[in-house]
C-alpha positions in Angstrom: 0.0 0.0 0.0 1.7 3.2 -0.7 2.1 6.0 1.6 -1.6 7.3 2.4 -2.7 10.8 3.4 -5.5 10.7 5.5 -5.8 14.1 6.4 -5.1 17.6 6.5 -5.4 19.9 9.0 -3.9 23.8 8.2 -3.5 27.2 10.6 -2.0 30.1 9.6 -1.0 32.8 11.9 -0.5 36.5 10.4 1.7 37.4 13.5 3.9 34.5 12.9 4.3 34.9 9.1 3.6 31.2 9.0 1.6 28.5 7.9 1.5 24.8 9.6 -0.1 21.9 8.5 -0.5 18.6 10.4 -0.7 16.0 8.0 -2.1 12.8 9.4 -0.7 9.8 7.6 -1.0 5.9 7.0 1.7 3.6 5.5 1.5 -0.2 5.0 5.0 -1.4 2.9 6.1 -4.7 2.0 10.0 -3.5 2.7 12.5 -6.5 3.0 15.4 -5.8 5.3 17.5 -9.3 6.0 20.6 -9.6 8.5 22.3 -12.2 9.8 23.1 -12.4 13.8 25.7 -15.4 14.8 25.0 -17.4 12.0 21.1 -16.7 12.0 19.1 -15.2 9.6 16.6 -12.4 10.5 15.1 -9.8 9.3 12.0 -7.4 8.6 9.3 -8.3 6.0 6.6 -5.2 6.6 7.2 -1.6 7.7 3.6 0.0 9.1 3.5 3.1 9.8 0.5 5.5 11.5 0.9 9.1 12.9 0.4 12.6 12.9 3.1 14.8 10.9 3.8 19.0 11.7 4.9 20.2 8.4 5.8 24.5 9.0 5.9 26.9 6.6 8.6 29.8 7.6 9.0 32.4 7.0 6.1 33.6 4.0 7.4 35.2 1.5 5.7 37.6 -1.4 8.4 36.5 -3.8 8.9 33.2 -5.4 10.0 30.7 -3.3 7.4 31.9 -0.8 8.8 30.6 2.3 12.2 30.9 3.4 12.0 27.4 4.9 10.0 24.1 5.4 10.3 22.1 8.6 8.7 18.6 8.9 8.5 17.1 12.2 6.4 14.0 14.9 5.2 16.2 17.2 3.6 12.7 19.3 4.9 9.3 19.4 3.6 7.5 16.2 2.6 4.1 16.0 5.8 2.0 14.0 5.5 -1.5 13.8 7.8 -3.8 12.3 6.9 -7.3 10.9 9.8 -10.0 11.7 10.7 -12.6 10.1 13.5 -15.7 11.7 12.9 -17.4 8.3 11.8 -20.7 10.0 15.0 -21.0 11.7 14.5 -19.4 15.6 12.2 -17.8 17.2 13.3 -15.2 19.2 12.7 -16.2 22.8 14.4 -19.4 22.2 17.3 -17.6 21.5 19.9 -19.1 24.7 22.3 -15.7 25.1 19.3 -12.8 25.3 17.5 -12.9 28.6 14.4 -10.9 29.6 14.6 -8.8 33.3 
C-alpha cells in the first residue's frame, strides 16, 4: 500500500508569518530488510506506519520561493510497527544468550 494521506489539517497565523499543516498519515509497505546475527538469519518483512506529521511553513514570502523554509516534524509518538521474520530458523525467545529482566 503506498504512503496514504489521511488528512489535513492547516492554521495560519499573520503574527507569525507562517503556515503549519498537520498531516495525518497511514503507510502499509512490503520493505525487505535481511541480517544475519551469529550465524542466524533475520530480518523485517513489513514496515507500518501510523501518525500525525507537523509540516511549517517559515518564513512567508511575497516572492517566489514563498517561504524561506519548510520544517517537517512528529510532534507525538507514532505508531511504527515492524513485521519479523526468523525465516523458519529461531524464534526469538528461544534464543539461549538474550535474557528478559
Amino acid at each position: 500500500m503506498p504512503l496514504e494521506i489521511v488528512g489535513v489539517e492547516a492554521t495560519s497565523n499573520n503574527e507569525d508569518d507562517q503556515i503549519v499543516l498537520v498531516v495525518d498519515l497511514s503507510y502499509e509497505g512490503d520493505a525487505v530488510i535481511d541480517s544475519k546475527l551469529l550465524s542466524m538469519n533475520c530480518g523485517v518483512k513489513g514496515v507500518q506506519l501510523q501518525g500525525k506529521m507537523t509540516v511549517v511553513l517559515d518564513p512567508l514570502m511575497n516572492d517566489v520561493p514563498f517561504m524561506g523554509a519548510v520544517t517537517v516534524y512528529f510532534d507525538k509518538k507514532n505508531r511504527i510497527h515492524l513485521q519479523e521474520d526468523w525465516f523458519g530458523q529461531v524464534s526469538f525467545d528461544s534464543v539461549i544468550f538474550i535474557h528478559y529482566t
